[in-house]
C-alpha positions in Angstrom: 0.0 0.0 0.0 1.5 3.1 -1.2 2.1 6.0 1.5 -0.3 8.0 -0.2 -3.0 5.7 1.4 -2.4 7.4 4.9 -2.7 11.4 4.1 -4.1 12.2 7.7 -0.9 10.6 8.9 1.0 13.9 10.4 3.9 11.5 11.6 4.0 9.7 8.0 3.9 13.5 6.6 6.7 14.5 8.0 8.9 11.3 8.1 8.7 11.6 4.0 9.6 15.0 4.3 12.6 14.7 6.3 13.4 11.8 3.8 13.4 14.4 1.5 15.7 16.6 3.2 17.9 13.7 4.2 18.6 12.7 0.0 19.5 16.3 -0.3 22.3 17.0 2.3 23.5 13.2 1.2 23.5 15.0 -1.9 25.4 18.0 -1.1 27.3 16.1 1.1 28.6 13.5 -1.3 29.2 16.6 -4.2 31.8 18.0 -1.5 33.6 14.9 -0.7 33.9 14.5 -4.6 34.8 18.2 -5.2 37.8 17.5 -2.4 38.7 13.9 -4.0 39.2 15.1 -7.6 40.8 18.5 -6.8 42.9 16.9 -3.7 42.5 20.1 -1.8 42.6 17.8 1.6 43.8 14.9 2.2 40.9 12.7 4.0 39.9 9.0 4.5 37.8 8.6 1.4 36.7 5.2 1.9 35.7 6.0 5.4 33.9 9.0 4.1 32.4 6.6 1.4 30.9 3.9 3.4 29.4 6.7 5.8 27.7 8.4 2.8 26.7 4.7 1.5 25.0 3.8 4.6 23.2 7.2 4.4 22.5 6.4 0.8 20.7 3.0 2.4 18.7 4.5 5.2 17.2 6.9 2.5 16.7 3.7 0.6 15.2 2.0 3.7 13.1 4.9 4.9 11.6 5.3 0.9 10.7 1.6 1.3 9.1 1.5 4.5 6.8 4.2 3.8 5.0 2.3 1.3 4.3 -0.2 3.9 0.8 0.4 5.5 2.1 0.3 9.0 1.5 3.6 11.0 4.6 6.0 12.0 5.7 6.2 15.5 6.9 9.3 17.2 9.4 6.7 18.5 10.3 6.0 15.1 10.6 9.2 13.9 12.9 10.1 16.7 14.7 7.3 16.1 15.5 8.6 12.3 16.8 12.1 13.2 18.8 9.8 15.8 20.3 8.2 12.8 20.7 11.6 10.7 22.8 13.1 14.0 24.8 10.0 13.9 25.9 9.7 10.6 26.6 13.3 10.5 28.7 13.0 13.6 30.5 10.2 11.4 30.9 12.5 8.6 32.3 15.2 11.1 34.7 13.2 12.8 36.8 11.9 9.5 36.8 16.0 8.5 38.7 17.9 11.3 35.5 17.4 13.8 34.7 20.5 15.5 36.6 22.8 13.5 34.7 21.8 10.2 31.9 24.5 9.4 29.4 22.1 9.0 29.3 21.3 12.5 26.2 23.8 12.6 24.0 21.7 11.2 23.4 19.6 14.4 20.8 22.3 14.4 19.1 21.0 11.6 17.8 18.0 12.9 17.7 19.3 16.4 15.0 22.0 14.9 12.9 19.6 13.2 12.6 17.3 16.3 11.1 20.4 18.6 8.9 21.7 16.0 7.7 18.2 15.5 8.1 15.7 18.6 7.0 15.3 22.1 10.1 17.6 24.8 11.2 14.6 25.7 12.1 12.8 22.6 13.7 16.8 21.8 15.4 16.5 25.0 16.7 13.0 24.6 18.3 14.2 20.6 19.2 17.5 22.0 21.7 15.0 24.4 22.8 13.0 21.5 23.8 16.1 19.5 25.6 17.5 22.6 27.4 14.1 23.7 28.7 14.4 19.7 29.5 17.8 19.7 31.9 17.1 22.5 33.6 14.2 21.7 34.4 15.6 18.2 36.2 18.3 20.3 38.9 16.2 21.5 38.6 13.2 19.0 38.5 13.9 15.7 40.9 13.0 12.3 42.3 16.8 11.8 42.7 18.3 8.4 46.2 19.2 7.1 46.4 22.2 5.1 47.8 25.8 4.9 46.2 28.2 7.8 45.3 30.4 4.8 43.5 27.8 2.7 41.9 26.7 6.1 40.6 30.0 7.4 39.4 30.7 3.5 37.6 27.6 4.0 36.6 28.3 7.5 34.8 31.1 6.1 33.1 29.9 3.5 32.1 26.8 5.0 29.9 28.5 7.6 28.5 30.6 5.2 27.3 27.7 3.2 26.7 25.7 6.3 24.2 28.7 7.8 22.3 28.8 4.3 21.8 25.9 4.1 20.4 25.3 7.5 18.4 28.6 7.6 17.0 27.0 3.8 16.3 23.4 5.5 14.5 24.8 8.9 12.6 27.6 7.0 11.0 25.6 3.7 10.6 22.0 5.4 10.1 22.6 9.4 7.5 25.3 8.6 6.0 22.7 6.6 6.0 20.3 9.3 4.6 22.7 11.7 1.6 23.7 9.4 0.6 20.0 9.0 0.5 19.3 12.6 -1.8 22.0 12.8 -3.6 20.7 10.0 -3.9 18.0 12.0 -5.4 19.6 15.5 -7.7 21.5 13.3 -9.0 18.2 12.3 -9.2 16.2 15.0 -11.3 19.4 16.4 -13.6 18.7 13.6 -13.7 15.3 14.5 -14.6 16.2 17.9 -17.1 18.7 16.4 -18.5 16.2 14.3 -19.0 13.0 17.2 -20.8 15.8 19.6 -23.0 16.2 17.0 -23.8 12.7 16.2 -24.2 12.1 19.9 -26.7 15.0 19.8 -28.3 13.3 17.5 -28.3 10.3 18.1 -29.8 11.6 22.0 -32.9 13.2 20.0 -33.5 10.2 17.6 -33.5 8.4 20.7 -36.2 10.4 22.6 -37.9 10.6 19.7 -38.5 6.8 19.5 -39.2 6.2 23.0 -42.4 9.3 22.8 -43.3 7.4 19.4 -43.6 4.3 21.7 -45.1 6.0 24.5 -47.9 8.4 22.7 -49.7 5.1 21.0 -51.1 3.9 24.1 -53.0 7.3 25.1 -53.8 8.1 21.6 -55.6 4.5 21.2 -57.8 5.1 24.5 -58.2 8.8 23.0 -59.7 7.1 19.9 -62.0 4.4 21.6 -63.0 6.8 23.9 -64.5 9.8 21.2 -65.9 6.7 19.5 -67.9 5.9 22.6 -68.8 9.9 22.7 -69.9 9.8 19.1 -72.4 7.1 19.9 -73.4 8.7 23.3 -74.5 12.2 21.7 -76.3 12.8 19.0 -76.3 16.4 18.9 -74.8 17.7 15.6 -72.5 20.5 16.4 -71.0 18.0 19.2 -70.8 15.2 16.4 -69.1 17.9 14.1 -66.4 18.6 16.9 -65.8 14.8 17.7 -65.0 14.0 14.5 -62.7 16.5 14.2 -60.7 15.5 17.5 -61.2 11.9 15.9 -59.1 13.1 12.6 -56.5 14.7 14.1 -55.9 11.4 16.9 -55.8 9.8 13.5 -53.5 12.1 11.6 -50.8 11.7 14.7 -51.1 7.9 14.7 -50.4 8.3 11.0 -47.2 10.5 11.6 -46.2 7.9 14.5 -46.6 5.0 12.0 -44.2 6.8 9.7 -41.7 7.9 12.2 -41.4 4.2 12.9 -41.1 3.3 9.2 -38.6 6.0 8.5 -35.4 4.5 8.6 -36.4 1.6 6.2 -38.7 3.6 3.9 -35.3 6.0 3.4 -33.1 3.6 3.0 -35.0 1.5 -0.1 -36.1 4.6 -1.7 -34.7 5.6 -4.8 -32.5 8.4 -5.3 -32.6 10.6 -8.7 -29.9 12.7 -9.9 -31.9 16.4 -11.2 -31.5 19.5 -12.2 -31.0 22.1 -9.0 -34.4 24.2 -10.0 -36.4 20.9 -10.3 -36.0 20.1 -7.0 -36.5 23.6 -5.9 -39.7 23.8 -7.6 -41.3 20.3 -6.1 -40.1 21.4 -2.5 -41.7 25.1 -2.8 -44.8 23.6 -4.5 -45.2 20.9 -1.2 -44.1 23.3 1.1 -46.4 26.1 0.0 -49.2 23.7 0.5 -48.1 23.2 3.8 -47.9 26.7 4.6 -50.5 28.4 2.5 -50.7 31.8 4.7 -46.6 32.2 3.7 -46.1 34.4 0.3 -42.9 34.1 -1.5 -40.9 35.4 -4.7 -38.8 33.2 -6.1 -35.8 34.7 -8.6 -32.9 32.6 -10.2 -29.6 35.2 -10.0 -28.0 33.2 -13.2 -28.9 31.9 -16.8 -27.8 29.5 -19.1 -27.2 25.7 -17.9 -28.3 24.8 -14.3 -26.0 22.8 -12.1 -27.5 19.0 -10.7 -27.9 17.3 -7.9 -28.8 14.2 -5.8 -30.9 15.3 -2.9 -31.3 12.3 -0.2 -35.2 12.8 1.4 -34.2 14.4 4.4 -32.4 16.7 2.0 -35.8 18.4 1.1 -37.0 17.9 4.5 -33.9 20.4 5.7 -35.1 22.9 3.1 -38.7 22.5 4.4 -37.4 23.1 8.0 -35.7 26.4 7.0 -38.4 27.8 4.5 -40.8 27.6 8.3 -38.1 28.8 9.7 -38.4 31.7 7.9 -41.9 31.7 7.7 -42.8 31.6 11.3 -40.5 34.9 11.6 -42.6 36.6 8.8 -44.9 34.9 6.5 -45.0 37.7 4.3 -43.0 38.5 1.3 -40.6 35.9 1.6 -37.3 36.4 -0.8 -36.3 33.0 -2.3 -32.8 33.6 -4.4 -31.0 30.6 -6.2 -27.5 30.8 -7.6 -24.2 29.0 -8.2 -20.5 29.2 -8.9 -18.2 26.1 -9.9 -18.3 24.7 -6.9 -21.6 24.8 -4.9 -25.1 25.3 -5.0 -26.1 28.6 -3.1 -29.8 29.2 -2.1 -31.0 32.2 0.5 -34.0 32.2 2.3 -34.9 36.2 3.4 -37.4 36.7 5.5 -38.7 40.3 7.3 -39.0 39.4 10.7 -36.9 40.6 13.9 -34.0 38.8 12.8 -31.1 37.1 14.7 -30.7 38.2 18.3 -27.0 38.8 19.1 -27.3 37.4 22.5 -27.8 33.8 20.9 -26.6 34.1 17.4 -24.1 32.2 17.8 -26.1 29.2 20.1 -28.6 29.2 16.9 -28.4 26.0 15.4 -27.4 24.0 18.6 -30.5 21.7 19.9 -32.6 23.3 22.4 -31.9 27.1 21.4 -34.8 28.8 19.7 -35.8 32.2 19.2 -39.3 31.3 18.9 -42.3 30.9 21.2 -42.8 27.6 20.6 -41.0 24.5 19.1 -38.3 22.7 20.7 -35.5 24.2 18.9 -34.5 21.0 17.0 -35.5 22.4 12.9 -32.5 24.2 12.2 -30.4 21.7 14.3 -31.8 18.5 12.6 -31.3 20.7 8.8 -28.2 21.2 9.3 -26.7 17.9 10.6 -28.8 16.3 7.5 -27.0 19.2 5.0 -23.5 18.5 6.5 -23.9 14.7 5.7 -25.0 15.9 2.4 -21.6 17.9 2.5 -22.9 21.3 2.4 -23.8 24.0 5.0 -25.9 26.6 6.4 -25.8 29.8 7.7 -28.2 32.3 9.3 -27.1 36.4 9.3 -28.7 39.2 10.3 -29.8 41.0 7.0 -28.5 44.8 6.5 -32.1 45.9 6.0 -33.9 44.0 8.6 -34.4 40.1 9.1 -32.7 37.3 8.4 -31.0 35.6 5.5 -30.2 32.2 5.8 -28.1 30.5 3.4 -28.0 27.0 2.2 -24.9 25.7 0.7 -24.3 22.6 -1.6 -22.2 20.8 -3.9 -23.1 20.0 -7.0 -21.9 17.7 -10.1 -22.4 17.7 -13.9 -25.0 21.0 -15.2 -28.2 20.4 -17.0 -29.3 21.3 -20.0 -30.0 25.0 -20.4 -33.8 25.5 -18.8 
């Protein structure tokens, strides 16, 4: 399984990164060891120096290979490859005059990546390594012979290269490492986000079924019991009223029936791919008939080819929740407004009412919080968990001119034909 199977891996991340890094100080470290052999400027112990930069060359070789293995990255094992970069580069060090070659700065390098990247402790335990290095190549070390001049020349230039390259290393690839870990906290927050939700949820669908189970009882003895009346009293005006108790015991057994059915009913039923203003029309047509007090305009911002979509039932039942939304503010001259772009579907709901209190605006949406009279304060909760598994989203503002707009979000595929 290739690496690229694990891209919420931060450890992973960064272990191919600082493979990365690794191939191109072997580079640049093999290019000066040839640059020294050819042009014998110093005298070193090139096959020392070339087994050290071979078993580099294998590590880099090892690391590329276990990467594609599906196993996760450790932070142990992470630490355990910057142990190996300080190591070899402490090998490197000590067959080129030790402390007193230039390059000795770039325990730093390593050092860097480990804090930006690791757990103190595993920073404290390299930090310890580097240091026990440092200071053995101060007294042990195989010395270079050459001129003072030539040496202080190189000397010079040495740390110069050896700062650039460090500053190049820590600023391009530990930033890097930094902004993916927190990538990854953002994440996980939205993970968190996202399982509070569900358990929300998960709590209401849960009440909900235990009150379907509980209401049948009294609405059956509510039933039996206006039957009896009806055939107790034959005065019409009292027979008008009975039998319109009776209907609506009979409508809320209905709507218990189908809460109970839900689930499977959902999951068997058919799904259609349509165009965007299709579905629009059929859920402003149903809902209108629900609401027939409400008055609406209805405007489409773009022309030419409309974008599709495959709306899952409780899709429509969101939009539904937000068009009473709106309608229970201000029934009057609603604003319906549909557009798009090349990534999502945008429609606005603006309604006239008092709009979005600031003392709650940002609770709105949460279960329990309404700014209403009545209701439980589950509509705009329930819409927006069922547009956020549709991977869009929805957001209420406080409109410039007075109420509020609420705007629905969603992605869409393929367009139409031009309607």
């Amino acid at each position: 399984m290739l690496a690229a199977a694990h891209p919420l891996s931060a450890t992973r991340q960064n272990l191919w990164r600082l493979t990365f890094i690794r191939i191109l100080v072997l580079a640049a470290q093999a290019g000066s060891v040839g640059v020294a052999y050819w042009t014998e400027l110093l005298p070193l112990p090139w096959f020392s120096l070339a087994v050290t930069l071979a078993l580099s060359s294998l590590l880099c070789a090892f690391t590329a290979l276990r990467l594609r293995l599906s196993l996760p990255v450790t932070e142990l094992e992470y630490a355990l490859q910057l142990a190996c970069d300080l190591l070899i580069h402490s090998a490197l060090l000590y067959y080129s005059g030790g402390s007193t070659n230039p390059f000795v700065s770039y325990y730093l390098v390593p050092l860097a990546i480990a804090a930006v990247t690791l757990p103190w402790l595993y920073s404290l335990v390299l930090s310890g390594i580097a240091l026990v290095a440092y200071s053995l190549l101060l007294v042990q070390y195989y010395p270079l012979e050459t001129l003072p001049l030539a040496r202080d020349t190189m000397q010079v230039y040495g740390m110069w290269l050896s700062i650039a390259l460090a500053a190049g290393v820590i600023t391009f690839f530990a930033a890097r490492m930094a902004e993916e870990l927190r990538r990854q906290e953002n994440l996980r927050a939205e993970r968190r986000e996202e399982s509070l939700r569900d358990e929300q949820l998960l709590a209401v669908a849960t009440q909900a079924a235990g009150a379907a189970h509980e209401l049948g009882t009294p609405l059956a003895t509510m039933s039996v019991l206006l039957n009896e009346m009806r055939q107790d009293h034959a005065d019409p005006q009292l027979q008008e009223d009975l039998q319109i108790l009776q209907d609506q015991v009979k409508l809320c057994k209905e709507t218990l029936q189908q809460l109970v059915r839900a689930a499977e009913a959902n999951r068997r039923l058919a799904i259609i791919e349509q165009d965007v203003t299709a579905w629009l029309d059929e859920a402003l047509n149903r809902w209108h008939l629900m609401r027939p007090e409400a008055s609406y305009r209805f405007q489409r911002l773009r022309d030419g080819a409309v974008p599709r979509l495959t709306p899952p039932p409780d899709l429509t039942q969101a939009l539904l929740n937000l068009l009473n939304n709106a309608a229970d503010a201000c029934p009057d001259d609603l604003e319906v407004r549909l557009d798009w772009d090349a990534q999502d579907i945008v429609i606005s709901i603006r309604d006239h009412g008092p709009g979005v209190p600031a003392a709650i605006a940002e609770a709105i949406g949460k279960p329990f919080i309404t700014t209403k009279g009545k209701g439980f304060g589950l509509g705009l909760f329930l819409s927006k968990a069922s547009v956020t598994r549709a991977g869009g989203s929805v957001k209420l503002y406080s409109h410039e001119q007075g109420g509020t707009l609420t705007e629905l979000r969603l992605p869409h595929g393929k367009r139409g034909d031009e309607r």
